[in-house]
N, C-alpha and C positions, 0 to 999 in steps of 0.2 A: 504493500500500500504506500509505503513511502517513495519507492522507487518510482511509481506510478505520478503519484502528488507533485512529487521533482519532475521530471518530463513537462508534468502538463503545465507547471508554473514555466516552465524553458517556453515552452510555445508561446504563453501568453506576453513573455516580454516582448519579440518581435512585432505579434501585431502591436502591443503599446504607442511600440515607435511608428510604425507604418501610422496609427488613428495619429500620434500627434503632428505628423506631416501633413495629414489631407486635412484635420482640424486647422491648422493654421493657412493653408493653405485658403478654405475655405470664407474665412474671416477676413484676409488679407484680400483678395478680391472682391467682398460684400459691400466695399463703399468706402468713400474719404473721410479717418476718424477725425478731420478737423474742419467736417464742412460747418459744422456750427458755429467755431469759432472763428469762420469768416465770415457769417452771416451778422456778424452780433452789431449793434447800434450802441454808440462807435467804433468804428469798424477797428480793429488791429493792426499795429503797423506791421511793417512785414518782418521787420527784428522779430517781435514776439511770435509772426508764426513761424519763423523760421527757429525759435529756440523750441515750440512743440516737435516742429520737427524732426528736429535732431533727439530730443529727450525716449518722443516714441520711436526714434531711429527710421525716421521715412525716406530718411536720405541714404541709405545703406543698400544693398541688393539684398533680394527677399533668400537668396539662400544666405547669407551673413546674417539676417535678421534672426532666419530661424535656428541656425544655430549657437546665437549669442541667446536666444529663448529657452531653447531645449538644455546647454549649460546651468544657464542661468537656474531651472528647476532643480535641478541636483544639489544646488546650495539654498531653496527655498526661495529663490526668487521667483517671481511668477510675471516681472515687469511692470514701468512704469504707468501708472492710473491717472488719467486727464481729471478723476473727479476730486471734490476737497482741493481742488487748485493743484495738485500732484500729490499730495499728502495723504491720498490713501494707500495702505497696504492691504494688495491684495491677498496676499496667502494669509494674513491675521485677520481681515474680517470674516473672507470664505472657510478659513476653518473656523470662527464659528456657527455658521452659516449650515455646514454642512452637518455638526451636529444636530442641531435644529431639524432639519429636512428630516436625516437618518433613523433617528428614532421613528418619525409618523413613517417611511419608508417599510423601515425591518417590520413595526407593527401591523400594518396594513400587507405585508406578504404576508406574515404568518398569520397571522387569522381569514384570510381570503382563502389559503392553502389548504387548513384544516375545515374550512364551510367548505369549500370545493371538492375534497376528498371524500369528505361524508355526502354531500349530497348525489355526486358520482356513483358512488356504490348501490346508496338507497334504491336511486332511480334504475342502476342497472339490475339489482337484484330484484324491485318493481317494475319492471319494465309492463307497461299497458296499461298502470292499472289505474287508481285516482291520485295516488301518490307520487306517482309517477308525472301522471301530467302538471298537477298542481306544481310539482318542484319545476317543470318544464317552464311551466308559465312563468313561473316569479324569475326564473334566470331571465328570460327573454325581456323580461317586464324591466328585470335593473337593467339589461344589454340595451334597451334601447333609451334608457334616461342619458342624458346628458349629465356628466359627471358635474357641471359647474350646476346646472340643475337642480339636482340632486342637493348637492353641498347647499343651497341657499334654503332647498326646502324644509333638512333639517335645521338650518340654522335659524329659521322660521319659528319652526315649530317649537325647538327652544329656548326661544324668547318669547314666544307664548305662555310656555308650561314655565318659565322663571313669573311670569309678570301674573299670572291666573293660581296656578298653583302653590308655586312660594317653590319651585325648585331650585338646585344653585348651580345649573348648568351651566360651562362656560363656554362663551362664543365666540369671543376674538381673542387674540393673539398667542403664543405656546406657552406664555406664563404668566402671570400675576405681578404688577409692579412691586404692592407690597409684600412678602410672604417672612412667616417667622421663622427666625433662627432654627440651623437644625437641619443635616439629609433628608431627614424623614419629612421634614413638611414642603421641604423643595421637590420632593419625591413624589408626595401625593398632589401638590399643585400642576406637574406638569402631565401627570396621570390626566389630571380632571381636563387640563387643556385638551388634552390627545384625543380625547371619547369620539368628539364628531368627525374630527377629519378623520381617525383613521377609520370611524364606519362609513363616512364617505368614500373612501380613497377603497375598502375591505369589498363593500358590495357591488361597487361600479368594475370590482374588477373577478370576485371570487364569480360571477355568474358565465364566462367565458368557460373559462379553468373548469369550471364543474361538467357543463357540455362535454366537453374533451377526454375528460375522467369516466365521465359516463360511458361516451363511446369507445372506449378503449377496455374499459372494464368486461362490457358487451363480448367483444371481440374476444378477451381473455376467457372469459365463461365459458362459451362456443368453441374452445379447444381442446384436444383429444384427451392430453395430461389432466385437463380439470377433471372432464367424464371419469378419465380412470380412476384419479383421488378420491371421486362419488360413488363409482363399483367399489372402491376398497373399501367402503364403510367407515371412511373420514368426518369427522365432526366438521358439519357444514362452514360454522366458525373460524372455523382451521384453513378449510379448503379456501375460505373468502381473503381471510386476513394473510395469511404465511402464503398460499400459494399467488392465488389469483392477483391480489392484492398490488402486490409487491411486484409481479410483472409486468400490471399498469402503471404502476407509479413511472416506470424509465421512459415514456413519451413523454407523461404528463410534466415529469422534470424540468423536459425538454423545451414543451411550450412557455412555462411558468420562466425559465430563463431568457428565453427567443421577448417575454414580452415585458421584461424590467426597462426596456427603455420606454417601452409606450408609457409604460408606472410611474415613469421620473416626469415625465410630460403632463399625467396628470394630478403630479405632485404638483407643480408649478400653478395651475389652477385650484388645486383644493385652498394651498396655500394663500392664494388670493383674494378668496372667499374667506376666509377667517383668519385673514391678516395679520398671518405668520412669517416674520422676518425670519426667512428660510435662505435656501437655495434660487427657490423663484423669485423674490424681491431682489435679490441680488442679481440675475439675468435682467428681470425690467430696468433694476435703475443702469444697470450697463448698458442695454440697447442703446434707451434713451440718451444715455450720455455718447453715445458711438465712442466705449472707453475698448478697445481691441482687447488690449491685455488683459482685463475683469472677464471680459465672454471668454477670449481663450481659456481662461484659467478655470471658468464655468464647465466648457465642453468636453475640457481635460478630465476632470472630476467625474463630470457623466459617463465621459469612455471608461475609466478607470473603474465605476460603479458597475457597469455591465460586464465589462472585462470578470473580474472578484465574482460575478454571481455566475457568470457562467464556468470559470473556474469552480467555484460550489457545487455547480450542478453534476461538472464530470466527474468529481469527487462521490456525488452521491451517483453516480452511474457504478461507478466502483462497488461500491456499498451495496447496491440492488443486486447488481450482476456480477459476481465477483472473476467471471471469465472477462470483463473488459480489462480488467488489469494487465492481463497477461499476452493481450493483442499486440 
């Protein structure tokens, strides 16, 4: 298993480098990051944009750029920021930033994972019946809300149930300006924060994942090896959990990896909707500011994010099948 683990982290560094070429590549042709600051009233002299230029190095060839960039990460630099007048830092705001995001992220996988696993099986083991469709319906019913939708409906509802009922739901931001001394109560403040987004973020996405589950699970039943474990007078529980189970799980990994990027995407909207200075406020206020080096250092973090989960995944390919190892 180790030997396996090593290999696949080996693979993973190349593509790194290859995402953070076409990343930068990408950004570097999206547009002039100082059309703003020729727009502005009074307008600049050309000293001044000419000292932008040099700062974010526009004057350089884009292969020296990127590689004073890609150095530059390896000592925690991530490059000069147009916002704050140049006085922001981007790796110390983004990593806090990214803690924020990562919690409502890892939460909203693992509870989507385990709604999707159980209702997969249900519905495959009910396959026709009322159980079956009703779980049918409510996937397709979340699949077709609008995750920003969604997020506002509950956040709706509330501040209904706060303001009628007397509950102490929380609806904007990932913590409590005041909160008292103590892990433990910073602990449960950002708990109370977490509940909507991530059953936003949980059901807009476990209702795909569950389909897929289903129909894999389907297909696992309908195989020779199930029948036989059912002639041999297998505890049905057995035959479901240890065999069947477990050989649907390695697609289902599969998809659940293939779709962390779509997840980060509508991370950036949940987070919108409940006005969490995450990840995603920190891409808006970069557009906006056309700051290069912020979105780079953004898109970096997201490749890096999918990169890690799908690295997770092969790992648990291992895990399910333990003949992948040895491929």
């Amino acid at each position: 298993m180790l030997a396996y683990t090593v290999r696949r982290i080996l693979v993973a560094i190349p593509l790194l480098i290859v995402s953070t070429f076409v990343v930068f590549l990408l950004v570097t042709f999206s547009g002039d990051p100082l059309a703003q600051l020729r727009t502005k009233q009074p307008p600049p002299t050309p000293q001044v944009i000419a000292n932008y230029r040099h700062m974010l190095r526009l004057d350089q060839p884009i292969l020296l750029r990127y590689w004073h960039w890609i150095t530059g990460l390896l000592h925690g630099d991530f490059g000069p920021s147009v916002q704050g007048g140049g006085a922001l830092n981007i790796g110390h705001e983004l990593a806090r930033r990214i803690v924020v995001s990562l919690r409502l992220v890892i939460a909203a996988i693992i509870i989507a994972m385990i709604i999707a696993v159980i209702v997969g099986v249900v519905s495959a083991v009910r396959q026709y019946t009322v159980t079956d469709y009703f779980l049918t319906f409510t996937g397709f019913l979340f699949l077709s809300l609008p995750i920003f939708w969604f997020a506002l409906l509950l956040k709706e509802a509330a501040i209904w149930l706060n303001v009628h009922v007397g509950t102490r739901i929380q609806t904007l931001g990932e913590s409590s300006p005041t909160v008292g001394p103590g892990f433990g109560n910073h602990f449960v403040d950002a708990l109370e924060h977490l509940i909507l987004p991530t059953i936003a973020l949980a059901l807009g996405t476990y209702a795909a994942w569950s389909r897929f589950n289903r129909g894999s699970m389907l297909e696992v039943l309908s195989s020779d090896y199930i029948r036989l474990a059912r002639a041999k007078g297998l505890r049905r529980s057995r035959v479901l959990v240890r065999h069947a189970l477990r050989t649907a799980l390695i697609p289902f990994v599969t998809v659940t990896a293939l779709d962390i990027a779509g997840l980060l995407s509508q991370t950036i909207v949940t987070e919108t909707v409940f006005q969490w200075r995450g990840m995603g406020d920190f891409l808006f206020s970069a557009i906006k500011a056309l700051d290069v080096y912020a979105v780079l250092a953004w898109l970096l973090v997201a490749a890096i994010i999918v990169i890690v989960f799908n690295l997770i995944a092969d790992l648990l390919y291992a895990v399910l099948d333990p003949r992948i190892r040895y491929e």
